[in-house]
Each structure stands twice: as C-alpha cells, then as structure tokens.
LUMFIGU-805393 format. One record per atom (N, C-alpha, C): x, y, z; residue in one letter. Coordinates in pm, whole numbers, plus 50000, padded with zeros to 5 digits. Example, Ala and Ser with C-alpha at 12.3 -4.5 7.8 and 13.67 -1.06 7.14 Angstrom:
// LUMFIGU-805393
513194943150780A512304955050780A513204967050780A512854977550708S513674989450714S512905000350787S
//
This chain:
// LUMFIGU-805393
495714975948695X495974985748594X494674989848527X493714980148517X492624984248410X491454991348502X491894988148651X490865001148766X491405015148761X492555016848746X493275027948754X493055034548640X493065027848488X493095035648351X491435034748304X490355026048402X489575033948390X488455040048468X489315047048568X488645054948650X489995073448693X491495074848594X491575080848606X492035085748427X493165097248436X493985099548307X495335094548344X495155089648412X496915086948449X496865073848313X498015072848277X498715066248165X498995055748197X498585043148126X498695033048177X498955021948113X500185014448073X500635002648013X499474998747914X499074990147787X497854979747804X498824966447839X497774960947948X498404946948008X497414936347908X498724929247882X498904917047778X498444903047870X498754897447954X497974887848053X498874887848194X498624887248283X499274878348396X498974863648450X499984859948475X500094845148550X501294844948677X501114832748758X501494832448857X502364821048825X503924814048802X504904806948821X506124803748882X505644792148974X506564791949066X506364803249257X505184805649268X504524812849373X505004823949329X505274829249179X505674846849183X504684848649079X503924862349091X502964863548986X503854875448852X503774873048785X504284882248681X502964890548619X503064901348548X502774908948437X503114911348304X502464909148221X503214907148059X502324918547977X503084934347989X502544942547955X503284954947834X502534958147742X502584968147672X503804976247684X505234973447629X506524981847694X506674999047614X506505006447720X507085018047783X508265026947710X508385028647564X509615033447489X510245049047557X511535046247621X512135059047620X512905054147745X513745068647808X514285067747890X513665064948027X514335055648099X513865057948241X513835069648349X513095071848424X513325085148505X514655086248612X514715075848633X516145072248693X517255078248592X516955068948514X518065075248394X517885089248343X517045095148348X517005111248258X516945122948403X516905119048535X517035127348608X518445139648620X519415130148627X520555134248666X520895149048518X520315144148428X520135157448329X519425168948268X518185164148359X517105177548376X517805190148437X517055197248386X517225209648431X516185214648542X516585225648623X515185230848730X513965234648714X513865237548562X512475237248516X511645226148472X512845218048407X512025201548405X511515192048523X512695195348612X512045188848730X510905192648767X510915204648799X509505209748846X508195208648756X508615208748657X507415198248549X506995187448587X508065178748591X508095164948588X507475160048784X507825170648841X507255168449002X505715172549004X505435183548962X504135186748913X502985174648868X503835168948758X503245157648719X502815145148811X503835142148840X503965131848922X503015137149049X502825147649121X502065156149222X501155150749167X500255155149011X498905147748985X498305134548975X499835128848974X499225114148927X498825106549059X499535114149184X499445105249330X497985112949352X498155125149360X496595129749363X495375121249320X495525117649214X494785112949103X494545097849159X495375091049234X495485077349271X494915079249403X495295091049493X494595092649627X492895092749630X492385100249520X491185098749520X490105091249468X490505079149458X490185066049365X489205059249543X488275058049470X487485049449590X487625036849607X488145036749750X488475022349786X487105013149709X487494998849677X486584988749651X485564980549749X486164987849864X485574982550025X486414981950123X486224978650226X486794979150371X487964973150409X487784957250327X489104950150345X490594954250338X491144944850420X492424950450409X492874936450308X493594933550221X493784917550101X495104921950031X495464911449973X495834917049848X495384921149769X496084921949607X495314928149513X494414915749461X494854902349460X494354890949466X492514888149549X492844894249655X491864888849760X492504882249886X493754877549884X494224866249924X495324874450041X495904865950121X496724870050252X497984879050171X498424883950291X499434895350272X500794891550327X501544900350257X502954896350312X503624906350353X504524912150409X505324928250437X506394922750547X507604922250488X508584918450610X508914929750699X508034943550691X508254951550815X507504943750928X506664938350932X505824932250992X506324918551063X506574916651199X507854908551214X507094897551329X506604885351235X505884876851350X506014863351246X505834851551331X506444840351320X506154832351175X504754836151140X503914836851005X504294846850938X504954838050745X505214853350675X504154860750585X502924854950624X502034855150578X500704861650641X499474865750609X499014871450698X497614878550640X496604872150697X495144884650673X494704868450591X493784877950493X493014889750475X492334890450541X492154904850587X491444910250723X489964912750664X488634918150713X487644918150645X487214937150691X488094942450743X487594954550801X489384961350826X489124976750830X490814983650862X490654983851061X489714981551084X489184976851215X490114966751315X490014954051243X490194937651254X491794940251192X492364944051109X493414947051086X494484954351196X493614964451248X494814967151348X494644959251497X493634953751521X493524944651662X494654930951573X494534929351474X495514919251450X497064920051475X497314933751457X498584938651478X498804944251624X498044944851726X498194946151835X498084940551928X497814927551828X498114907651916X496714908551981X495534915951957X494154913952021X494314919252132X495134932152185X495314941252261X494154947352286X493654948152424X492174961152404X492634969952518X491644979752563X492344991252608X492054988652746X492024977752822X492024976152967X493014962952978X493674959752885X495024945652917X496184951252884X496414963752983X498234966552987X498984953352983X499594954152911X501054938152969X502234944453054X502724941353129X503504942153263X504574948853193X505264943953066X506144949853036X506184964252959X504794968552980X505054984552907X504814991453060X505485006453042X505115015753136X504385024453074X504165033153216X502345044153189X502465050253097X503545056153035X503525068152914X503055056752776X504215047752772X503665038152698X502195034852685X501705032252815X500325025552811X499635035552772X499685046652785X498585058652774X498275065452601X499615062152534X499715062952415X499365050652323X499685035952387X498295027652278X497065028552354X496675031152444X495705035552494X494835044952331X495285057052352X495235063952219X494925060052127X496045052052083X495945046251953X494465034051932X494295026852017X493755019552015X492005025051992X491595038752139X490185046152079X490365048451985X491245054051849X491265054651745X490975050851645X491725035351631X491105026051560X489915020851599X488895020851701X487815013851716X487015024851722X
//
C-alpha cells in the first residue's frame, strides 16, 4: 500500500500494522466509510457508472504504469508463491529470480528440441512458439 500511495494518486487506506497468525497474514488498516461498490451499483444510474468506470479506468492505468521493483517473479513478501490454477504436486512454489526461469518452471524445463511423445505437430509447433518467446 505505501508503494502504491507513494508513487501514484490513487487513494489509499493508511495501514495501521500487519502480522502473520496462524500461516495467514492479515492487514489492520484505516476503515473506508460508506457504501460498498457492490452495494451502490445496482442503483447508479448510466451516467454514474460511466463516472465511476472512468475512474476505476485511471486507477488500473495508474497501477499499470508503476515500475516493476525488478525481474523476480515472489511474493509480495519475497517468499514462494501459491495459485491453485497452477496444478502440480507442491502447493507451493518459486521464488523465481527472472520472468525467464519462471516460465521454464512451468513448462517442467521443456526446451524447444524435447517434444514428449504425447503431444502432436500442431501442438509441438505452438510451444515451440511460445517457448522462442519467453527466451
């Protein structure tokens, strides 16, 4: 929160401390008075929305152009990652040191001359692709 509020205008809680109990980390921050957007949608009107999308348009803007801190792929921690789209025997995973090393991790150390028997050519030709890409 305190990279974001000070490097953009986007609006931002003040955070009171975090700690980690019980392997879940919490936030203990500055509360937010008013309606939720969930809650005040369903009664906007077509001009508010389009305000309120506008807005929201700047704030992702505003977050898109924030310079990465470096290469790594981490948590916000530093520390390994978790994402249950990600479907392998460890629920845990990284930190990678490059977006490089990150995707050979996810392609089981795949390189672009070890087809495995079980893909065919269209297949192969498209991580083929993918793979000059990332390297």
């Amino acid at each position: 929160m305190a990279f974001v509020k000070g490097r953009t205008k986007i609006p931002v809680p003040r955070v009171h401390c975090s700690f980690t109990h019980r392997k879940k980390t919490y936030i203990v921050m500055e509360r937010v008075r008013g309606k939720t957007l969930a809650d005040a949608l369903p009664k906007l009107s077509e001009a508010q929305l389009e305000c309120i999308f506008a807005e929201l348009r700047g704030i992702l803007e505003e977050l898109r152009a924030l310079p990465a801190p470096g290469t790594a792929i981490q948590s916000c921690l530093g520390g390994s990652l978790r994402d249950s789209r990600i479907p392998r025997p460890e629920p845990r995973f990284g930190p990678f040191p490059s977006t490089q090393a990150f995707h050979e991790w996810l392609r089981e150390g795949l390189g672009p001359d070890q087809k495995p028997q079980y893909v065919d050519d269209e297949e192969w030709a498209e991580i083929q692709r993918m793979i000059a890409m990332q390297s």
